[in-house]
C-alpha positions in Angstrom: 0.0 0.0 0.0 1.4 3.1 -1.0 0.1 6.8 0.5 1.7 10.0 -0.4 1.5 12.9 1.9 1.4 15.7 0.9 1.1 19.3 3.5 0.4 23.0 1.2 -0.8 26.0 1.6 -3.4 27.0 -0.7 -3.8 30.4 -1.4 -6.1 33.0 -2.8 -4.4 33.3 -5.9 -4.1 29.4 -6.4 -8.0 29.6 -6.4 -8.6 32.6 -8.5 -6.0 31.0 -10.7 -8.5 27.8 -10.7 -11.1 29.6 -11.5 -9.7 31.3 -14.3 -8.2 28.0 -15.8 -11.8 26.6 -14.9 -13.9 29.2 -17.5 -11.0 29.3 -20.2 -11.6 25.0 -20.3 -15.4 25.1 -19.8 -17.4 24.5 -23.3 -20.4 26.5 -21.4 -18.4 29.2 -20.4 -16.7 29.7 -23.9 -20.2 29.3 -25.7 -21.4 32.3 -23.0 -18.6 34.5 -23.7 -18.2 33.9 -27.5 -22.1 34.6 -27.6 -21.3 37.8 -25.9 -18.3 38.7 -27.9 -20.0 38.5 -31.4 -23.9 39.0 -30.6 -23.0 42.3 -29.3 -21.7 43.6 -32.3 -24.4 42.1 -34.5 -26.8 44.9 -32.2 -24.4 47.5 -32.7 -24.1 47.3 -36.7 -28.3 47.0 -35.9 -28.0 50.0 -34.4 -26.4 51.9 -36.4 -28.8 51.4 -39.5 -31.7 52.1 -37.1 -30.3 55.4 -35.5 -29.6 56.3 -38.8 -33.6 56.2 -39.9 -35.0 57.5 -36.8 -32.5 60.3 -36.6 -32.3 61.2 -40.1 -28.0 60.3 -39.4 -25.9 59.7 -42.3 -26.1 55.9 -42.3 -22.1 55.7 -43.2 -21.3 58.3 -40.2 -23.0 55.6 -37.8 -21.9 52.5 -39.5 -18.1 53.2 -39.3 -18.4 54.5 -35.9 -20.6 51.3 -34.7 -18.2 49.1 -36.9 -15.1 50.6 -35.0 -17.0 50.2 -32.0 -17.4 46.1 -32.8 -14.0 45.6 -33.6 -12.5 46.6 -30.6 -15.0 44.8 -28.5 -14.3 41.6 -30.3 -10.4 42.3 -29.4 -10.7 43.3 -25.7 -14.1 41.6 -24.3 -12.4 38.4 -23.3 -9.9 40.6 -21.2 -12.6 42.6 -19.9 -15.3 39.1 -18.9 -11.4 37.3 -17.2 -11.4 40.3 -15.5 -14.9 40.5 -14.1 -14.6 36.6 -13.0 -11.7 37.3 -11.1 -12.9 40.4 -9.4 -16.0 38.5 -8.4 -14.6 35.5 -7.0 -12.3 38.0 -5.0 -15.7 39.7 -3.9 -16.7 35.9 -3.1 -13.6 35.4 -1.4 -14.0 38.5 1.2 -17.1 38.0 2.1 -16.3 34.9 4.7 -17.5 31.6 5.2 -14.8 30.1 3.6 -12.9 28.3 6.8 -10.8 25.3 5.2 -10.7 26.4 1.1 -7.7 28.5 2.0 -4.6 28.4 4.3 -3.0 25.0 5.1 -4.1 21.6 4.2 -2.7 18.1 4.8 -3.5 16.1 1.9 -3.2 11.8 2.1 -3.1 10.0 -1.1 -3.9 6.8 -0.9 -5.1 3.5 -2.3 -8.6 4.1 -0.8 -8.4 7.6 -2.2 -7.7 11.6 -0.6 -8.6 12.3 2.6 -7.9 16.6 2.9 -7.1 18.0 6.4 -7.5 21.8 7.2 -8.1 23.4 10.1 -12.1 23.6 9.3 -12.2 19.2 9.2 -11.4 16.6 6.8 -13.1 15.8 4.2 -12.5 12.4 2.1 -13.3 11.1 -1.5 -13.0 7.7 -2.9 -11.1 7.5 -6.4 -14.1 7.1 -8.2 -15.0 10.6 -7.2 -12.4 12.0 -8.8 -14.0 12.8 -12.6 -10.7 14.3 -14.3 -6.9 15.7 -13.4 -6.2 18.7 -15.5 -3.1 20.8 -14.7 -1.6 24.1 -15.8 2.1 25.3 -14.8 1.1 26.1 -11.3 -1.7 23.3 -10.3 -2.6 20.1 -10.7 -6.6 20.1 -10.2 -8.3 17.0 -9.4 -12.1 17.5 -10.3 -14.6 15.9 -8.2 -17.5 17.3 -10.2 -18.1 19.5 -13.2 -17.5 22.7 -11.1 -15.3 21.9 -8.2 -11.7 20.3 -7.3 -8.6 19.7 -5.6 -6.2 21.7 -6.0 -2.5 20.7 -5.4 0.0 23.9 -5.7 3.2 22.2 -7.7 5.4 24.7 -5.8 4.8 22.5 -2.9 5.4 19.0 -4.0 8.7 17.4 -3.5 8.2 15.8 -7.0 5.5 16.8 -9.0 6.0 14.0 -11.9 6.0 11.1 -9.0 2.2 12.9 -7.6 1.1 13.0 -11.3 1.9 9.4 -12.1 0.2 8.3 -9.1 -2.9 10.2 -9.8 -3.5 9.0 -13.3 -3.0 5.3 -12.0 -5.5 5.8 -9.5 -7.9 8.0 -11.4 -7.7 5.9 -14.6 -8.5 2.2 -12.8 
C-alpha cells in the first residue's frame, strides 16, 4: 500500500488561478462569452442602420463608428469578462464563510483515495469521485464534479511528476 502525503498552503491566488483556468476550459463558459463577444456587435451594426432612420443620421457616419466600436469589443471583451470573473470570485472570497478552502491543508493519497485536512475538518473522497486531473504550470486540479476540485500547488510538491503518475494510475483504474 502506497500513500503520499502531501502538506500546502493553498492560497487566494491558487483559487482565483483555478477559476480562471476553470472558465478558459469550460465548453459553457466559452459558448457564453463567445455569444457575448460577437452578438453584441451584431446589435451594434443594428444600431447603427436604425439610429440612422430615426435620426435622419448619415447611415455611413454611424456604420463606421458602430463598426469601430465592434471591432475593438471583439479584441478586448475576453480581457474585460477574465477580468470581471476574477474580481468576483475575489468579492466571493471576502465575504467569509470560507474556513478550510484557503490556508494550510494536509493532503493523504492513498489506495482508498484523498482524505484533505484543514483546520475547518477533513473531508474524504474515494477514487471514483475524482472525474478528471487537469493541470496548468502552477496546479494540478483534481475535479470531483463539473465545477469543483482539488487543488495541489506544484510549488509544494517534492516531486510533481511522481504525484502526477500516481494520480493517473489511480484515477484511470
Amino acid at each position: 500500500m502506497i500513500s503520499i502525503e502531501i502538506k500546502f498552503n493553498l492560497t487566494e491566488e491558487d483559487y482565483l488561478t483555478f477559476n480562471l483556468f476553470h472558465i478558459k476550459n469550460s465548453k459553457t463558459v466559452n459558448r457564453t462569452l463567445n455569444m457575448q463577444r460577437f452578438l453584441t456587435p451584431i446589435f451594434f451594426i443594428i444600431a447603427s442602420f436604425v439610429l440612422s432612420k430615426i435620426g435622419n443620421l448619415p447611415f455611413l457616419g454611424l456604420f463606421i463608428t458602430f463598426l469601430a466600436i465592434s471591432i475593438l469589443w471583439i479584441i478586448f471583451y475576453p480581457k474585460y469578462f477574465y477580468s470581471f470573473v476574477l474580481r468576483n470570485t475575489k468579492k466571493m472570497i471576502k465575504e467569509g464563510g470560507n474556513d478550510g478552502l484557503l490556508g494550510e491543508h494536509n493532503m493523504m493519497l492513498s489506495d482508498e483515495g484523498i482524505m484533505d485536512s484543514t483546520s475547518n475538518g477533513v473531508t474524504k473522497v474515494t477514487w471514483s469521485g475524482i472525474k478528471t486531473i487537469s493541470e496548468d504550470q502552477h496546479n494540478i486540479y483534481l475535479y470531483n464534479s463539473s465545477v469543483s476540485a482539488y487543488i495541489l500547488p506544484k510549488r509544494d510538491l517534492n516531486d510533481v511528476e511522481k504525484v502526477k503518475a500516481y494520480l493517473i494510475s489511480k484515477v484511470t483504474k
